[in-house]
C-alpha positions as CSV (number, residue, x, y, z in Angstrom):
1,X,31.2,8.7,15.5
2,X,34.5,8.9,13.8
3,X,32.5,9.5,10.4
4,X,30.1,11.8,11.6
5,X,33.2,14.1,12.6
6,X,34.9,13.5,9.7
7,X,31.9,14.9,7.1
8,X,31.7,17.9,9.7
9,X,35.2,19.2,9.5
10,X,35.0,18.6,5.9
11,X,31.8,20.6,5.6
12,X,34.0,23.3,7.7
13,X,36.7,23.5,5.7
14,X,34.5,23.9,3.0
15,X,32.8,26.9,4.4
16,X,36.1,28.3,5.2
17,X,37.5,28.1,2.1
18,X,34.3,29.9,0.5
19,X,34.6,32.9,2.9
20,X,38.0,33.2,2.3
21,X,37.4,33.2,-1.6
22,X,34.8,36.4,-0.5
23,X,37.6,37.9,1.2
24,X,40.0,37.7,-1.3
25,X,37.6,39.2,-4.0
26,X,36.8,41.9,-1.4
27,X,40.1,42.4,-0.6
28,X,41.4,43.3,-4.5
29,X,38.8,46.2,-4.3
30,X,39.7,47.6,-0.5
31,X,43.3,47.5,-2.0
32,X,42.5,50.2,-4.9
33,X,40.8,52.4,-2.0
34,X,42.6,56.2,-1.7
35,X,45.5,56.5,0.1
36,X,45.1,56.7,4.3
37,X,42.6,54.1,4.5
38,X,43.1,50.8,5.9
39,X,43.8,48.3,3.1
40,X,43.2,44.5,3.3
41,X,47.1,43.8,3.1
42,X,48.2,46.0,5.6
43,X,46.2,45.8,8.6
44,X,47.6,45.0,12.0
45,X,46.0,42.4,14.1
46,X,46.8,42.4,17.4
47,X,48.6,38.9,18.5
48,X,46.1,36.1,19.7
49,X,49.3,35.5,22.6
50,X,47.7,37.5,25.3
51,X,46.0,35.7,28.4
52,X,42.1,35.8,29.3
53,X,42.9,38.4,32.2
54,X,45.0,41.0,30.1
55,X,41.9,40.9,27.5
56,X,39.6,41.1,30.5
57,X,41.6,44.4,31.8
58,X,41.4,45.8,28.8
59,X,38.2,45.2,27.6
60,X,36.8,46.7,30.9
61,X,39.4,49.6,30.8
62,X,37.5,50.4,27.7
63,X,33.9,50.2,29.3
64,X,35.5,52.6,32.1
65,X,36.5,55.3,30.1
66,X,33.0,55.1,28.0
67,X,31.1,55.6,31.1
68,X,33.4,58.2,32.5
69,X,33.2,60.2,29.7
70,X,29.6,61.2,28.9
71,X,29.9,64.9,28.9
72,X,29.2,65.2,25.6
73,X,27.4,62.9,22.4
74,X,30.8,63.5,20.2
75,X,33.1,62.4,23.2
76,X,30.9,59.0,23.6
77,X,31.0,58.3,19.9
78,X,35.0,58.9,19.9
79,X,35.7,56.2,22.7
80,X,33.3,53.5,21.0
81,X,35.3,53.9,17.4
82,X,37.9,53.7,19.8
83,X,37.1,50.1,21.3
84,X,37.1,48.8,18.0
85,X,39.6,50.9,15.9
86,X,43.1,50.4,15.9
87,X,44.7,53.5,17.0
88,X,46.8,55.1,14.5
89,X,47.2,58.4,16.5
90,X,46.3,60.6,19.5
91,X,43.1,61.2,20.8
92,X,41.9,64.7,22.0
93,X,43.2,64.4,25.3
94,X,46.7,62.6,23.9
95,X,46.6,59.3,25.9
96,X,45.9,56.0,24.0
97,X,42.7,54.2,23.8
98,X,42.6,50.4,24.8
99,X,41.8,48.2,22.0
100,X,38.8,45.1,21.9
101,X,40.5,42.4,19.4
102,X,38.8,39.6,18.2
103,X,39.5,37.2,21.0
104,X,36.7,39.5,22.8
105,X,34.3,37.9,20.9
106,X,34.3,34.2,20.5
107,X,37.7,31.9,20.7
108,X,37.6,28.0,20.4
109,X,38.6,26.0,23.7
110,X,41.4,23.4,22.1
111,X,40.5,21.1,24.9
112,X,36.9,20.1,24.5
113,X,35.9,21.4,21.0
114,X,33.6,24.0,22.3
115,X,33.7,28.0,21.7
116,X,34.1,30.1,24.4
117,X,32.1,33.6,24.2
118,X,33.1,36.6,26.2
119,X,30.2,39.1,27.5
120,X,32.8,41.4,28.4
121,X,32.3,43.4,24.9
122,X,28.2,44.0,24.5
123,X,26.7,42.6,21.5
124,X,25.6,45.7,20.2
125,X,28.5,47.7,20.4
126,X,29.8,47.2,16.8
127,X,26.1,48.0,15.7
128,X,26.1,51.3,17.9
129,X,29.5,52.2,16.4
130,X,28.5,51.5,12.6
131,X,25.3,53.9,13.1
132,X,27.9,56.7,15.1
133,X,30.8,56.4,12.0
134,X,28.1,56.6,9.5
135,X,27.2,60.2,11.1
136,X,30.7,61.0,12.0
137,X,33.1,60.2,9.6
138,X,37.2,59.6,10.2
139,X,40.4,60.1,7.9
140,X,43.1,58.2,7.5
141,X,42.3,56.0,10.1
142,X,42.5,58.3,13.5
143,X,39.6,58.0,15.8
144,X,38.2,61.3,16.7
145,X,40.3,63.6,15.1
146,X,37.8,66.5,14.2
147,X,40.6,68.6,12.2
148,X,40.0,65.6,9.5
149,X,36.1,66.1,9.4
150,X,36.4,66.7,5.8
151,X,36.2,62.8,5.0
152,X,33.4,61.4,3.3
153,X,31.0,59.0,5.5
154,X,32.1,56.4,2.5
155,X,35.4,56.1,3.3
156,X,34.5,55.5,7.0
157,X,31.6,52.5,5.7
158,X,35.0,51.2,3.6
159,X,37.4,50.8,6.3
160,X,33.9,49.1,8.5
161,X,33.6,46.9,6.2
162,X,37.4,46.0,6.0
163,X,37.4,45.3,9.5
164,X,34.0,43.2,9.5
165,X,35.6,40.9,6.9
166,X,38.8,40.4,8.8
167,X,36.1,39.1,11.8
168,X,34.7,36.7,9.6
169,X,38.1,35.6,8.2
170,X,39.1,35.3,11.4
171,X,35.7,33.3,12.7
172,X,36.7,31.0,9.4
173,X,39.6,30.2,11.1
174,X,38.5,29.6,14.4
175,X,36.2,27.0,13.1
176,X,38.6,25.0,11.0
177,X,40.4,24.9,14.2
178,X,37.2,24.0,16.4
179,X,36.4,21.1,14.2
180,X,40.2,20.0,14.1
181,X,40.2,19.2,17.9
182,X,36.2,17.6,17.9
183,X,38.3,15.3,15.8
184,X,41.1,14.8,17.9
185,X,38.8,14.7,20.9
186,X,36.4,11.9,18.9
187,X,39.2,9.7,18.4
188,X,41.0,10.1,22.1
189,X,37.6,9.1,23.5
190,X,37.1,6.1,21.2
191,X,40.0,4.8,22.7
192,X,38.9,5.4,26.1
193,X,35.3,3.6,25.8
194,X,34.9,0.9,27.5
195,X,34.6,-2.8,26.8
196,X,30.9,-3.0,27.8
197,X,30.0,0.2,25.8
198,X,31.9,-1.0,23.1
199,X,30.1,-4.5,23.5
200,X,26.9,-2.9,23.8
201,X,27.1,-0.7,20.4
202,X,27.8,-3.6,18.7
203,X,25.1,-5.6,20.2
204,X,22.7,-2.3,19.0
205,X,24.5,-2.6,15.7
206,X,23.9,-6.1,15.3
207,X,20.1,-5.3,15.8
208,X,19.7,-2.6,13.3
209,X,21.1,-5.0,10.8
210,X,18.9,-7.9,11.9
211,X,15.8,-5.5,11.6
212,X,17.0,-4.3,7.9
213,X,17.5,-8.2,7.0
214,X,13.8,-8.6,8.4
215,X,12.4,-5.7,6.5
216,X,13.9,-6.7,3.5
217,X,12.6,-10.1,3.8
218,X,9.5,-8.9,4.5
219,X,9.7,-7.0,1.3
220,X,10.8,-9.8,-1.1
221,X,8.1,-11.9,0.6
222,X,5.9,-9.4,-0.1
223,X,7.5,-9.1,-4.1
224,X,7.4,-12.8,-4.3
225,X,3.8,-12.7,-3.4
226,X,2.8,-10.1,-5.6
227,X,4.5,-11.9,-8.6
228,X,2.4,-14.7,-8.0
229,X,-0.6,-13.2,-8.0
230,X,0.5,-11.4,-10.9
231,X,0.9,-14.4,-12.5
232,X,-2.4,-16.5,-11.6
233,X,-3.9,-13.2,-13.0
234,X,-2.1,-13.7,-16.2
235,X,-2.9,-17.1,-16.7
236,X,-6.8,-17.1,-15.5
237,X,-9.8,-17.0,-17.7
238,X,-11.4,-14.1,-19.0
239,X,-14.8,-13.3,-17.3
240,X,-16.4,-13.1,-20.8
241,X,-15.3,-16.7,-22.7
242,X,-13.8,-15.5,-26.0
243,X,-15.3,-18.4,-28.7
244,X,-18.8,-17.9,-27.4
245,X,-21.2,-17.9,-30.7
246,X,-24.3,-16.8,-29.1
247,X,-27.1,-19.1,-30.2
248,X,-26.4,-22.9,-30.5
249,X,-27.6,-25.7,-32.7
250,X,-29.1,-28.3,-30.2
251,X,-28.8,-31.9,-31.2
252,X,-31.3,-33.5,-30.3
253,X,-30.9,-36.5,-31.8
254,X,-30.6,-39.7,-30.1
255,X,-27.1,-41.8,-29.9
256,X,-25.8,-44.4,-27.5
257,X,-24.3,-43.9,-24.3
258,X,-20.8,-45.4,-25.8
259,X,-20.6,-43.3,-28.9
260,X,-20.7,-40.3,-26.9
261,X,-17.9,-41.9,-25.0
262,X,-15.8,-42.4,-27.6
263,X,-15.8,-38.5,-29.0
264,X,-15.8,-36.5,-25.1
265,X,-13.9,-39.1,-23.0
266,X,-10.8,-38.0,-24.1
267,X,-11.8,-34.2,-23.1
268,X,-12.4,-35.0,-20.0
269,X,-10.9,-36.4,-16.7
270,X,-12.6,-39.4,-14.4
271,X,-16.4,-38.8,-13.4
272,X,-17.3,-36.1,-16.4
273,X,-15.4,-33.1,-15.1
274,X,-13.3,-31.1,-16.6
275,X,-11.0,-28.0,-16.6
276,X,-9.6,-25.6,-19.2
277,X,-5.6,-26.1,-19.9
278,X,-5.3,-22.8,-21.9
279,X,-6.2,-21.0,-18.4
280,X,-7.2,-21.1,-14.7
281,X,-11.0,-21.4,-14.4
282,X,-12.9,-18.3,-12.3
283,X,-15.5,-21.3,-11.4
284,X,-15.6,-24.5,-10.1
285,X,-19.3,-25.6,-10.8
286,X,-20.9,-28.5,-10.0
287,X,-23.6,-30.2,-12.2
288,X,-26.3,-31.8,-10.1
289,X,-28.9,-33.7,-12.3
290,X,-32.4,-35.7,-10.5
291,X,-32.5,-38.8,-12.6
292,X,-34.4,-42.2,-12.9
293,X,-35.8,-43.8,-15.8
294,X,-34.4,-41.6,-18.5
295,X,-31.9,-43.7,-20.2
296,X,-32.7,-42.0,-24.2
297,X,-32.3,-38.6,-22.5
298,X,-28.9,-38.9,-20.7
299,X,-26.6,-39.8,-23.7
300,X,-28.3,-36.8,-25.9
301,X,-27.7,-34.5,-22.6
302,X,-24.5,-34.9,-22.2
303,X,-23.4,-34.9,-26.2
304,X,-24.9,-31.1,-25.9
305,X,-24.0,-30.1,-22.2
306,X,-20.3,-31.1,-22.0
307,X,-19.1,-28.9,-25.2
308,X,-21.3,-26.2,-24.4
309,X,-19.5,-25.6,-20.8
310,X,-16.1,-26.4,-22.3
311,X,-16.7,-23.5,-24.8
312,X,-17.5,-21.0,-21.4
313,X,-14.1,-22.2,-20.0
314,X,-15.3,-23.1,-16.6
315,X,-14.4,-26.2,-14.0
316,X,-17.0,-28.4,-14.1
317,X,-18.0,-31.9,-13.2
318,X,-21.3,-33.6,-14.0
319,X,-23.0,-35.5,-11.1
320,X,-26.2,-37.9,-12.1
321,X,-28.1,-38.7,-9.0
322,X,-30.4,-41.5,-9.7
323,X,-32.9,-42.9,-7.1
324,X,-33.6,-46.6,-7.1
325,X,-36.7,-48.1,-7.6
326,X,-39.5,-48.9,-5.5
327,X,-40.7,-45.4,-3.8
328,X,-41.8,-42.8,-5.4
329,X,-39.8,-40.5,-7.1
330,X,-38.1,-37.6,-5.1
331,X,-36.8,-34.3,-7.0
332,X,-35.7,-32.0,-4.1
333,X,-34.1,-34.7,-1.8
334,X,-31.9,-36.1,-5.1
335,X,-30.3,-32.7,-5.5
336,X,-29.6,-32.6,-1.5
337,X,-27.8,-36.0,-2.0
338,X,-25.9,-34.2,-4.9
339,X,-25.0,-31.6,-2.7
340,X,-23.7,-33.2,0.0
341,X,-22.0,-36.5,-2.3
342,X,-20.8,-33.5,-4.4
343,X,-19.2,-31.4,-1.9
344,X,-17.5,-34.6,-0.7
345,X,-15.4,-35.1,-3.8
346,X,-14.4,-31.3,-4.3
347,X,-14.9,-28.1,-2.8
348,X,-17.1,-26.8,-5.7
349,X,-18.0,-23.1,-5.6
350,X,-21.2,-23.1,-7.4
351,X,-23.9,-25.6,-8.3
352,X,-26.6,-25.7,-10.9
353,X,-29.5,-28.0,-10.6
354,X,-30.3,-29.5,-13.7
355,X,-32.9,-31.4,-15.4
356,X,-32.3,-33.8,-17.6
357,X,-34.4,-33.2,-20.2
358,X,-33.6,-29.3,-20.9
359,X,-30.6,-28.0,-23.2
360,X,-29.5,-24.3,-23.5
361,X,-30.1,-22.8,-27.2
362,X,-27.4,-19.8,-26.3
363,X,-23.8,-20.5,-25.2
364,X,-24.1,-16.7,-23.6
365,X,-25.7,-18.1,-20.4
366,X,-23.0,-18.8,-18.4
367,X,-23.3,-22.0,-16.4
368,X,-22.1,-19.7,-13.2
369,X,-23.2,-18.4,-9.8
370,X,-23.7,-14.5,-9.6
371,X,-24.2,-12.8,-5.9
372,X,-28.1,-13.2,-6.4
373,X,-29.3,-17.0,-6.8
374,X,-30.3,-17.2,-10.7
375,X,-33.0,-19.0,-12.6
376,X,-31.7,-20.0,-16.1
377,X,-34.0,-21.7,-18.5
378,X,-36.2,-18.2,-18.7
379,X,-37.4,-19.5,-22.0
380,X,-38.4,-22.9,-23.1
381,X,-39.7,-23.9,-26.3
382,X,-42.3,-25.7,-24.7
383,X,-43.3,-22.5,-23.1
384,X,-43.6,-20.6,-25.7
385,X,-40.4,-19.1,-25.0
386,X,-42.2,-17.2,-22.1
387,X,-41.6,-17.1,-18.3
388,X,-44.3,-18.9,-17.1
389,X,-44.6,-16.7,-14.0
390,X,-42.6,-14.2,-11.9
391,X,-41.1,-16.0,-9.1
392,X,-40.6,-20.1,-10.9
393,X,-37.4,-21.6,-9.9
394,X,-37.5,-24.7,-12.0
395,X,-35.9,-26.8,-14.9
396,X,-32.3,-25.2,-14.5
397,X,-31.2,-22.7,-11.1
398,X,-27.7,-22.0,-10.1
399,X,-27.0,-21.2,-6.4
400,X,-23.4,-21.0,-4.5
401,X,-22.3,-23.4,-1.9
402,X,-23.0,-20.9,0.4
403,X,-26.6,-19.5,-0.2
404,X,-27.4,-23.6,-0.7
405,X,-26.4,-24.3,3.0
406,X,-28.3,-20.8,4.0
407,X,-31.6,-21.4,2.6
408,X,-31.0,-25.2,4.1
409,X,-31.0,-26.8,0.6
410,X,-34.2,-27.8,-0.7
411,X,-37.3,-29.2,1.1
412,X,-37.1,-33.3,1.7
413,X,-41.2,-33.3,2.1
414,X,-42.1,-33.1,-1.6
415,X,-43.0,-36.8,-3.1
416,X,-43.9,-37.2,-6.8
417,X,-44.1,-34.1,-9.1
418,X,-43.9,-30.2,-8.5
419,X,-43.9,-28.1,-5.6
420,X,-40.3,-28.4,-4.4
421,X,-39.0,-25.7,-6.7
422,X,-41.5,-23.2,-5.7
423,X,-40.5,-24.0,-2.2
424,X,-37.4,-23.2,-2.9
425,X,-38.5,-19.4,-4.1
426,X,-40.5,-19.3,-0.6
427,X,-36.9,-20.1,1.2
428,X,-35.2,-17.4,-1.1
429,X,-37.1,-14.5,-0.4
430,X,-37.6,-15.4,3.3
431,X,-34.0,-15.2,3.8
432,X,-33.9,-12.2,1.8
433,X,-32.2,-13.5,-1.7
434,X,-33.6,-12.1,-4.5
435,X,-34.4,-14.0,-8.4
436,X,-31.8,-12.9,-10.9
437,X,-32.2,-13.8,-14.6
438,X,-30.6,-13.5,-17.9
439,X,-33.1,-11.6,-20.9
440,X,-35.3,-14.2,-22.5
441,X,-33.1,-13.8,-25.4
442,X,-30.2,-15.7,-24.0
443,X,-31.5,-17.6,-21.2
444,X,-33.4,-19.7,-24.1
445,X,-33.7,-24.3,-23.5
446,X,-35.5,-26.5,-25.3
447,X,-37.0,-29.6,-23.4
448,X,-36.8,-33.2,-25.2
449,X,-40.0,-34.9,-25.7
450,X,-40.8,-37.6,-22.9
451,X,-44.3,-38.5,-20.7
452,X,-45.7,-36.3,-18.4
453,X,-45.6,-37.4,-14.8
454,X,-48.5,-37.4,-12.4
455,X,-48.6,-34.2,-10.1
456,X,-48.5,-34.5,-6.5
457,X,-51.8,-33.5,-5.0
458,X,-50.8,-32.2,-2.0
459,X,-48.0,-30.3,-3.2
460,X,-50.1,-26.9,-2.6
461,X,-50.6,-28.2,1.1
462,X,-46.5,-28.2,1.3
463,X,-46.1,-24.8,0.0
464,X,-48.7,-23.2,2.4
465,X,-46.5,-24.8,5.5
466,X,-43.6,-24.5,4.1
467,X,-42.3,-21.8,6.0
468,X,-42.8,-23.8,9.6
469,X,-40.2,-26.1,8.0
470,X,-37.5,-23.7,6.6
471,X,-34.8,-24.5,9.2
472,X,-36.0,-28.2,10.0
473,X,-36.6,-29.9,6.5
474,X,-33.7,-29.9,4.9
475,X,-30.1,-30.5,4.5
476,X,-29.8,-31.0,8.1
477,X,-32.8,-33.5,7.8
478,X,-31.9,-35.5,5.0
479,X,-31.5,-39.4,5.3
480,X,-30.5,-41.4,2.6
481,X,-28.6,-44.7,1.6
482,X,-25.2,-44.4,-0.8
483,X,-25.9,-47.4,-3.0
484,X,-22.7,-47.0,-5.1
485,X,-20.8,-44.2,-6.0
486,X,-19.0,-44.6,-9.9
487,X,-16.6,-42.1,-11.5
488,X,-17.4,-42.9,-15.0
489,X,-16.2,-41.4,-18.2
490,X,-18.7,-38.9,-18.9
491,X,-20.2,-38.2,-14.7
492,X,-19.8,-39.6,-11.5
493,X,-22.7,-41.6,-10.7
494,X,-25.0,-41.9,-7.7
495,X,-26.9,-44.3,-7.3
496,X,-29.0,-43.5,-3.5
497,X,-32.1,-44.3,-1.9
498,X,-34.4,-42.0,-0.4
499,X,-35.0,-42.4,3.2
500,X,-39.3,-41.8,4.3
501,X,-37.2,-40.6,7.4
502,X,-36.3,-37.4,5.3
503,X,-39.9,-35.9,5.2
């Protein structure tokens, strides 16, 4: 509060220092004015000593004699020059006018601070009598003396304007004095509060501060976060891998298990995965690869797959699913064990199911999962380098965690060769995914020579009732037996056996 006052008066004193700075300027021209008018230096002001009663006789006296005298438009205009003129002579009937000084008008109350306004004197009086001197002029400062009518109405508008400025002079000081006692009033009732008030601004004090402390936490939190982010942005992959060549030279030749050991182990962390140390991956994928019987084609896979996804700068770990021996083989229910034995080590985002004999020609298709499920090997050399037809799903498809677990993974019913894949279109569409693919250019493979297996003959059977089975045949219907479970150097090894139970 104390403060508060304190800029006021200064803001007062500042005001009155710039009127009286006007005045002064004004005053230096009223002062060269013709002889017989008022000057600036020279004015008499009555005393501010008198009581509010004498000012209130007065005042009225004035308002008496204006409304007694009405005989005539000259008489009225003589008596309201005369309530605010000093009288420097006589009148036309010799006896002298009462005068309205200042304290009429407005006059500060020392007690309380406040400013106490008088409607004894009409607002619009000094108008009234500014209009009535500008059509009936005076000389040498008598009121109604129509001897003197030879005066200019300029010398009447100087001697207005002399008296105007004294009122705001005045006014000036008035206010320097009203803001003097809000102070001295402020500070005698500071010392009068109470103990409870004064314990209760506090307490309110205390709580603005503890709400700026909390918003400013709040905002460094908020920085803090922000620089965090800022800098997982920094250091995280680019979406396009920089050292991508475009086509790739497939080897294709075959090598021991061990060798390949001996030149990738080092890359790599415990069960074949891996993650970039130049940057934070965008994608954690997981690998999942049907195998059994295929011992020439696994070292020659991973010699080509392992620097062809370091190169795209994604998180990866390779996961080789093999079923044991004695039933026959089962495709779709492998990479529903690879899923679920996957998902158990890590929370992987996206996984591509991959078969073991197929190798990617063109480092530019990215091993990840877009918002549509993607097929990858478009073109294989076996193929002709031609999509066989619209709506295949085999060989190599990527698919999130999430559209995996909607679709209900692949179909457990599908025994021997072919069919599960094409299933696994059905399932797409009828939850409303849609095929995406890379041009044939990029999404190019090449498939390593081995003997064809025997087709399943009921496979077509499957697909027609395939859709009665969408939501019961499964992930949420698969059985199987963990075997063992090895983190080797190069991928993580399951070893499983397929339950009859699944289909």
């Amino acid at each position: 509060m104390a403060s508060c006052s304190r800029a006021h008066a200064i803001n007062a004193v500042l005001v009155a220092g710039f009127l009286l700075i006007l005045l002064n300027l004004l005053g230096s021209r009223w002062d060269s004015a013709p002889i017989g008018l008022p000057r600036m230096g020279t004015t008499q002001w009555p005393k501010r000593t008198r009581t509010n009663s004498e000012r209130f006789v007065q005042v009225h006296a004035t308002n008496r004699n204006r409304n007694n005298d009405s005989t005539s438009n000259g008489t009225q205009r003589q008596q309201l020059n005369a309530s605010h003129e000093p009288s420097h002579g006589n009148n036309q009937s010799g006896s002298p006018q009462p005068t309205a000084t200042i304290d009429s008008l407005q006059r500060p109350n020392a007690l309380n601070g406040t400013i106490l306004i008088d409607n004894t004197l009409p607002k619009t009086d000094l108008s009234k009598s500014q209009k009535f001197n500008e059509s009936q002029p005076t000389a040498s400062g008598t009121v109604g003396d129509n001897s003197s009518s030879s005066s200019s109405s300029n010398d009447t508008n100087s001697s207005l304007s002399s008296k105007n400025s004294s009122i705001l002079s005045d006014h000036s000081e008035n206010l320097v004095e009203v803001v003097s006692s809000k102070n001295v009033s402020s500070s005698s009732d500071k010392k009068m509060v109470p103990e409870a008030q004064r314990q209760q601004q506090q307490q309110q004090q205390q709580q603005q501060q503890n709400e700026t402390i909390q918003t400013d936490g709040g905002r460094s939190s908020r920085r803090l976060i922000d620089s965090l982010v800022g800098k997982l942005d920094r250091n995280s992959c680019p979406p396009i891998p920089p050292n991508l060549d475009g086509p790739v030279q497939v080897d294709a030749s075959l090598e021991s298990l061990s060798s390949v050991e001996q030149k990738l182990a080092a890359k790599l962390q415990p069960g074949g995965q891996y993650a970039p140390r130049a940057c934070t991956a965008h994608d954690r994928v997981a690998i999942i690869v049907p195998y059994r019987d295929r011992e020439q084609h696994l070292p020659v896979f991973l010699k080509n797959l392992h620097p062809f996804l370091m190169k795209q700068q994604v998180e990866y770990g390779i996961y080789i699913v093999e079923q044991a021996a004695g039933s026959q083989f089962n495709r779709a229910s492998l990479m529903n064990v690879g899923f679920a034995e996957a998902m158990k080590q890590k929370n992987w985002d996206c996984m591509v199911f991959h078969d073991v004999d197929l190798l990617p020609m063109d480092d530019r298709n990215l091993y990840t999962c877009p918002d549509q499920p993607r097929h990858m090997s478009v073109a294989v050399d076996t193929f002709g380098f031609k999509l066989p037809y619209s709506t295949i799903f085999g060989g190599v498809s990527a698919m999130t965690a999430k559209q995996f677990r909607t679709v209900n993974g692949f179909s457990n019913s599908f025994w021997g060769w072919g069919g599960e894949d094409d299933d696994m279109s059905n399932r797409l569409k009828h939850v409303g995914f849609h095929i995406a693919r890379y041009p044939i250019n990029i999404a190019r493979y090449t498939m390593l020579s081995h003997k064809k297996e025997k087709a399943n003959p009921k496979r077509y059977e499957k697909l027609v009732t395939g859709a009665k089975r969408f939501d019961i045949d499964g992930l949420n219907s698969l059985h199987y037996h963990l075997i063992n479970l090895i983190r080797k150097p190069l991928y993580t090894w399951v070893h499983v056996e397929i339950s009859p139970k699944s289909s």
